[in-house]
VOLO-336450 format. One record per residue (C-alpha): residue in three letters; x negated, y negated, z negated; chain. Coordinates in nm, 2 decimals, padded with zeros to 4 digits. Layout:
<sites>
<site><residu>ALA</residu><X>X</X><Y>Y</Y><Z>Z</Z><chaine>A</chaine></site>
...
</sites>
This chain:
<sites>
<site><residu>UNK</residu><X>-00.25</X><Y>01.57</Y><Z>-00.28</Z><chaine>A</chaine></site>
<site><residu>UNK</residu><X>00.03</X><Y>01.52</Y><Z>-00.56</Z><chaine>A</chaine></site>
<site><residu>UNK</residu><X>-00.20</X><Y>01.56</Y><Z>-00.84</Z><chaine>A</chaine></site>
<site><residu>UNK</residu><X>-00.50</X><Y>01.28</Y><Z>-00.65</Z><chaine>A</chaine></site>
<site><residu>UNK</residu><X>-00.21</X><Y>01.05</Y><Z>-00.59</Z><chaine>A</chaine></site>
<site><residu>UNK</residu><X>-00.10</X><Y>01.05</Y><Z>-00.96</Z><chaine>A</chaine></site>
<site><residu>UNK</residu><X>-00.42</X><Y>01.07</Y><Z>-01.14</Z><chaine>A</chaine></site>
<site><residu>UNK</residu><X>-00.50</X><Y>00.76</Y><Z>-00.88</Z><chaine>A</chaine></site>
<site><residu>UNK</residu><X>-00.20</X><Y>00.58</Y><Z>-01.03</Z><chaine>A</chaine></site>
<site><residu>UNK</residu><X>-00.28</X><Y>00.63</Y><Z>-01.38</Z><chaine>A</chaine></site>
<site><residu>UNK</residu><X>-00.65</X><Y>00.50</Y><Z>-01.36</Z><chaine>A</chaine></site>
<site><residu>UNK</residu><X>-00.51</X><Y>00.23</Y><Z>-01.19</Z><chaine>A</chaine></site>
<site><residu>UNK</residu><X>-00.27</X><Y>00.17</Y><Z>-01.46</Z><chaine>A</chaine></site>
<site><residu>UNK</residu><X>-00.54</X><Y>00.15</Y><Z>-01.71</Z><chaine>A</chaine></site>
<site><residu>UNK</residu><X>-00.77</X><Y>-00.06</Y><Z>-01.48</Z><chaine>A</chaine></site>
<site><residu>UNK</residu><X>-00.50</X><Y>-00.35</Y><Z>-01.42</Z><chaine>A</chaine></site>
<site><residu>UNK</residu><X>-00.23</X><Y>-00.51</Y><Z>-01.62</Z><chaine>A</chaine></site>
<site><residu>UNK</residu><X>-00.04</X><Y>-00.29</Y><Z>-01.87</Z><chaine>A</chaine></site>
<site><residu>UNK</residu><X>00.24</X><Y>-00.09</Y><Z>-01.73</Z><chaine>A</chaine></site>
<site><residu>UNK</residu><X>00.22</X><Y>-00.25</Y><Z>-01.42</Z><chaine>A</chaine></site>
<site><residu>UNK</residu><X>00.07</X><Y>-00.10</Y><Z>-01.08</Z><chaine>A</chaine></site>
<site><residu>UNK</residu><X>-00.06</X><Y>-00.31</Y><Z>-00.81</Z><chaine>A</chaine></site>
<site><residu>UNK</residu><X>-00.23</X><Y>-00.25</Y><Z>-00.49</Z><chaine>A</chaine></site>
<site><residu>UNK</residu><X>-00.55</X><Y>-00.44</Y><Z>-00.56</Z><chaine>A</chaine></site>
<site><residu>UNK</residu><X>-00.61</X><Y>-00.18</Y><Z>-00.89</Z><chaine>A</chaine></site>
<site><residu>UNK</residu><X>-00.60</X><Y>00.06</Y><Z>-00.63</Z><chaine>A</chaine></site>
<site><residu>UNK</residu><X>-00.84</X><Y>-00.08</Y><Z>-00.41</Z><chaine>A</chaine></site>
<site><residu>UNK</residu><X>-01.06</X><Y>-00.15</Y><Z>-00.65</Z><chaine>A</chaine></site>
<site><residu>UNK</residu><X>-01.04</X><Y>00.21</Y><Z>-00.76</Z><chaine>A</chaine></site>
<site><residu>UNK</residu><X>-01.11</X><Y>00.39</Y><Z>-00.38</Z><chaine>A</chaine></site>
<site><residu>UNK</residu><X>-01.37</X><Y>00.09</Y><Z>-00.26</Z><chaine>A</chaine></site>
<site><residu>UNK</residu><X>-01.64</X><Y>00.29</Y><Z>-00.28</Z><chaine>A</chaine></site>
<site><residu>UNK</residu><X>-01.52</X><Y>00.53</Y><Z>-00.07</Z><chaine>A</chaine></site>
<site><residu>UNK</residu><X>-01.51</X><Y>00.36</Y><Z>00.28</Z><chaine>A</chaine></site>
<site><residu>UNK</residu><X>-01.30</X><Y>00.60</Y><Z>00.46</Z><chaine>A</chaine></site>
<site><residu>UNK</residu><X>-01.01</X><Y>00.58</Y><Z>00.24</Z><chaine>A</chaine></site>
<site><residu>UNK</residu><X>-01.04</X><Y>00.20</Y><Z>00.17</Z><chaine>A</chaine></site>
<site><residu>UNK</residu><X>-01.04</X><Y>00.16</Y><Z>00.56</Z><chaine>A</chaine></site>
<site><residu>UNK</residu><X>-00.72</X><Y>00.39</Y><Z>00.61</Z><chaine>A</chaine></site>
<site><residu>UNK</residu><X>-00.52</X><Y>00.22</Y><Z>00.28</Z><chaine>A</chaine></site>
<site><residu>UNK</residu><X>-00.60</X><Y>-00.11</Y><Z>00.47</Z><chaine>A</chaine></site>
<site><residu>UNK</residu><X>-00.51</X><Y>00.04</Y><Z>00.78</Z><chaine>A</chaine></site>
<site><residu>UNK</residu><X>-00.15</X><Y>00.22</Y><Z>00.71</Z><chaine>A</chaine></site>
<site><residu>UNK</residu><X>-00.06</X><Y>-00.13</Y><Z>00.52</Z><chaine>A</chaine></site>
<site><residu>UNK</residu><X>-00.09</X><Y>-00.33</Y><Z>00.82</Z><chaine>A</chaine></site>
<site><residu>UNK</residu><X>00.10</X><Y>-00.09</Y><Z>01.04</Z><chaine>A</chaine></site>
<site><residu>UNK</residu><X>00.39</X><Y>-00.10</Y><Z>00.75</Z><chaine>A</chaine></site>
<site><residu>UNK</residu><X>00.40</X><Y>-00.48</Y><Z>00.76</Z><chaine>A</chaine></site>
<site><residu>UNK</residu><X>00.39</X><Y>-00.46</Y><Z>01.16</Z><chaine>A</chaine></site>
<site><residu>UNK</residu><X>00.72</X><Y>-00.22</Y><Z>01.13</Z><chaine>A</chaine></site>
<site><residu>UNK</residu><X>00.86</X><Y>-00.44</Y><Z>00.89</Z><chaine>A</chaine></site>
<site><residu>UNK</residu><X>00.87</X><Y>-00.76</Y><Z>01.05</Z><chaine>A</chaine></site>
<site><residu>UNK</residu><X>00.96</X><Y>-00.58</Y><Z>01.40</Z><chaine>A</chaine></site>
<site><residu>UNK</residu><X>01.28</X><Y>-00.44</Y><Z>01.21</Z><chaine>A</chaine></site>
<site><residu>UNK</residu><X>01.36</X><Y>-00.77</Y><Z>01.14</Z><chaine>A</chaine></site>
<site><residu>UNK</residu><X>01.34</X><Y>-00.98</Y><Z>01.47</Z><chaine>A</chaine></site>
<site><residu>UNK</residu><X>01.54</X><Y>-00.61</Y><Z>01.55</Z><chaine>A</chaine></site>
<site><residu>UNK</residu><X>01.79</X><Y>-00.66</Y><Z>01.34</Z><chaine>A</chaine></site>
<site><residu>UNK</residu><X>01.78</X><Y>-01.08</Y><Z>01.37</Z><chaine>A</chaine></site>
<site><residu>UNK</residu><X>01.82</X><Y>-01.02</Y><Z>01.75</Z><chaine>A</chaine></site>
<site><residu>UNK</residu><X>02.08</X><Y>-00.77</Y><Z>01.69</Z><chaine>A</chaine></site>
<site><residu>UNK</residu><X>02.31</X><Y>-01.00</Y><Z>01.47</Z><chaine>A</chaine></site>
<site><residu>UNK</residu><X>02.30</X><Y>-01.33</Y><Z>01.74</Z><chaine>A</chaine></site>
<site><residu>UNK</residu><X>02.50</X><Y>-01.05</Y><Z>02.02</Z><chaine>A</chaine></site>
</sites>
């Protein structure tokens, strides 16, 4: 999984801007492949979800 991940990140370093890595070089490298192109999508949803839950948490938490 180590070695997919980082031979992912180099292609997408070469497909994008120089030394810089963003997440539409990666999509643009896996949208062919449907399944992990729907789960990418998927797991970076549910991270902005958790992030903006955290913060009403923690907004909530600071007005007590």
């Amino acid at each position: 999984v180590l070695h997919y991940i980082e031979q992912l990140c180099i292609k997408a370093l070469n497909v994008g801007k120089p030394n810089r890595l963003g997440l539409d070089d990666i999509y643009y490298l896996i949208r062919r492949d449907q399944k992990k192109y729907a789960r990418v999508k998927e797991l970076l949803s549910m991270s902005e979800e958790l992030k903006k839950a955290r913060k009403a948490f923690d907004d909530a938490k600071n007005i007590d």
